[in-house]
C-alpha positions in Angstrom: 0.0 0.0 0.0 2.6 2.5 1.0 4.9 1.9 -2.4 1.6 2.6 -4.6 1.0 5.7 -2.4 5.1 6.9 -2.6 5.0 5.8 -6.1 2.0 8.1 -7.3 0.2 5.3 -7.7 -3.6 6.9 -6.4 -6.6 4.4 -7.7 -6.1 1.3 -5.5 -8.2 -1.4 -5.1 -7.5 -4.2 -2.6 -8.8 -7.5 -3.0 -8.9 -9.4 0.3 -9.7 -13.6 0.6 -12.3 -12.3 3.5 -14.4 -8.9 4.7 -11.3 -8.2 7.3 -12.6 -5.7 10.0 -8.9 -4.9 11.3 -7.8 -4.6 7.9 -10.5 -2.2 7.1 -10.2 -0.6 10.3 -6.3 0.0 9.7 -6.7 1.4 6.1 -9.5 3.7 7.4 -7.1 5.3 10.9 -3.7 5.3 8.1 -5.2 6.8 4.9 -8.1 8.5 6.2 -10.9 6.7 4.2 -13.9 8.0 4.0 -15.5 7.5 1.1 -12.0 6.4 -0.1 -8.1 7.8 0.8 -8.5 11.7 0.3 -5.5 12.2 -2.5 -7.3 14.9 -3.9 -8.5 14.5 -7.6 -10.0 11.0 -8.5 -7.6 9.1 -6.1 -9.3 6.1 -4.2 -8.5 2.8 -2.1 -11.1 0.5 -2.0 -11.3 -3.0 -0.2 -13.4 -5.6 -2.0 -13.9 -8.9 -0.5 -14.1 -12.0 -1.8 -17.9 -13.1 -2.0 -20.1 -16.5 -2.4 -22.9 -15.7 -4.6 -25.4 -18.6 -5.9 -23.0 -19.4 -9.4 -19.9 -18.3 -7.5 -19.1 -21.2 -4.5 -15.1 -21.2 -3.6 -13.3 -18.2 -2.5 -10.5 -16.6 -4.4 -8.8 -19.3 -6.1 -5.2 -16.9 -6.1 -4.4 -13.4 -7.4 -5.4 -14.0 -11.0 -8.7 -15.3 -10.0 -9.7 -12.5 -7.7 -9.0 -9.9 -10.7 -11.0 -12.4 -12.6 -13.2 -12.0 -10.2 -13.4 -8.1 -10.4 -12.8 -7.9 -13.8 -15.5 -5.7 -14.1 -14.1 -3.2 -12.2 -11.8 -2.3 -15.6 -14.8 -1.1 -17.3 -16.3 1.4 -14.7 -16.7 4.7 -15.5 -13.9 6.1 -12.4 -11.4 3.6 -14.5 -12.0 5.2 -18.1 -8.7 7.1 -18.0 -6.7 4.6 -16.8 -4.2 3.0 -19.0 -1.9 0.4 -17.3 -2.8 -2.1 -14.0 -0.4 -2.7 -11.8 -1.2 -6.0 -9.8 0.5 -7.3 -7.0 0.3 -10.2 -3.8 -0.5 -8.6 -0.4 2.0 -10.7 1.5 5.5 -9.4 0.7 7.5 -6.8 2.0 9.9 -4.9 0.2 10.2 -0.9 -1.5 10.1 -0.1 -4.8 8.8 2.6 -6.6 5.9 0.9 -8.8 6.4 4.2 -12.0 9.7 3.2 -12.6 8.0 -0.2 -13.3 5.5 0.9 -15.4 7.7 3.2 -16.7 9.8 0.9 -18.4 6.7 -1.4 -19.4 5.3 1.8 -21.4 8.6 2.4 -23.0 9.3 -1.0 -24.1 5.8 -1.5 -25.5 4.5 -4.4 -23.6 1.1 -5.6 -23.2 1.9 -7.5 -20.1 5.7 -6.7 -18.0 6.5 -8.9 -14.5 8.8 -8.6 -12.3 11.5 -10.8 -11.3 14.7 -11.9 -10.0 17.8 -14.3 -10.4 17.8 -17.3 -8.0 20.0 -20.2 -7.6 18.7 -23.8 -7.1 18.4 -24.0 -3.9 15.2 -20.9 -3.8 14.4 -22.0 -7.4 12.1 -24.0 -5.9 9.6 -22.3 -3.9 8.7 -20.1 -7.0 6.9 -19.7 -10.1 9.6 -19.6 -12.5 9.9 -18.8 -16.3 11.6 -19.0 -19.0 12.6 -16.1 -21.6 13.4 -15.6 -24.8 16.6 -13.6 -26.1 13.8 -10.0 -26.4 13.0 -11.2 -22.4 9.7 -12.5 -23.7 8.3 -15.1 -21.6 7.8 -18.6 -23.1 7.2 -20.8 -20.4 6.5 -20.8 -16.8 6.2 -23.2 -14.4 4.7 -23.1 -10.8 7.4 -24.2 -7.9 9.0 -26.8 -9.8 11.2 -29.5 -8.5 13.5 -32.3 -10.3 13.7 -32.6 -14.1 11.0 -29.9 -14.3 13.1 -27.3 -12.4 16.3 -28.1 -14.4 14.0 -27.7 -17.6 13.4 -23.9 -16.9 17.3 -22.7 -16.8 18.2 -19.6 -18.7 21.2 -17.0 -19.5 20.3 -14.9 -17.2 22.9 -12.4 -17.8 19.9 -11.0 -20.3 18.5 -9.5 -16.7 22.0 -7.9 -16.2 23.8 -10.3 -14.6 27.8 -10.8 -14.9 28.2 -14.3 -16.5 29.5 -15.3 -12.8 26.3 -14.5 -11.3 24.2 -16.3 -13.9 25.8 -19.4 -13.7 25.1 -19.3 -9.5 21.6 -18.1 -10.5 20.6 -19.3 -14.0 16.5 -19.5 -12.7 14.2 -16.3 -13.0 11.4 -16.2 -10.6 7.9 -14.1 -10.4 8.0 -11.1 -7.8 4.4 -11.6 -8.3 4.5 -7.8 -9.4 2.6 -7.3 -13.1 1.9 -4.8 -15.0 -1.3 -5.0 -17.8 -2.0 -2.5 -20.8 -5.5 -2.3 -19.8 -7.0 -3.5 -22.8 -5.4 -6.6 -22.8 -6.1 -7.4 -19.2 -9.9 -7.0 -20.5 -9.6 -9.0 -23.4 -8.2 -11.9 -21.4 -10.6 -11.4 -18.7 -13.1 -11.4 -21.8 -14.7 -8.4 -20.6 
């Protein structure tokens, strides 16, 4: 919450497994919600919980099936003038500024840019990890491999930046779990 904020980042939605009071609670006492944050202009941060309607049984499923979920949201009217999406898991801790991010993913033309770093072996495993091609367009991914499977989805990855000594101790690249979407194509695969 606090890198969209320091980032410039000012319509935020916040998709939630359950209707959290204390998290609703805390966003309302830190970033004086009342009807939303008060950034001035069209700036919001709104919580939506995950619901069970008659057609919809389970919970959220994971990230990409709560923005399935909410899909809709890309269509509103308060959305019209928004161009990219920036999507990101609740549960890590780090700083970065998110425009530099999106920066780069409106420079380079992309419809869809994630985040990621090198790992070695050892952490390989506990992510989802992909493989690239020579333009850093991903080709494969594959979620928390182990074995054969994990050994299948080694890459240069000096094309991240890395000195060939540090891509031979890390040769996997792994999702931050940090995307950014053109819009329009975040519709279009949400079918919406």
């Amino acid at each position: 919450m606090s890198n969209c904020i320091n980032s410039g980042i000012s319509k935020i939605y916040i998709l939630t497994q359950f209707n959290s009071t204390s998290l609703n609670r805390h966003l309302a006492r830190t970033y004086n919600m009342g009807s939303g944050v008060r950034f001035g202009g069209e700036g919001f941060v709104e919580v939506l919980a995950a619901t069970q309607t008659p057609t919809e049984k389970e919970w959220f499923q994971g990230t990409a099936d709560a923005v399935r979920q909410y899909a809709w949201l890309l269509t509103d009217t308060k959305n019209r003038s928004i161009e990219d999406v920036v999507i990101l898991s609740g549960d890590h801790l780090y700083r970065m500024d998110y425009m530099k991010f999106v920066d780069e993913h409106r420079q380079s033309n992309a419809d869809i840019t994630i985040g990621c770093l090198a790992y070695d072996e050892e952490r390989a495993t506990d992510f989802g990890l992909m493989k690239i091609d020579d333009d850093r367009r991903v080709v494969s991914f594959s979620e928390k491999p182990k074995g054969e499977a994990l050994q299948k989805m080694k890459v240069d990855t000096t094309v991240l930046g890395l000195t060939p000594e540090e891509a031979q101790e890390k040769p996997f690249i792994a999702s931050m779990g940090i995307y950014v979407f053109k819009k329009g194509v975040l519709g279009e695969l949400m079918n919406i």
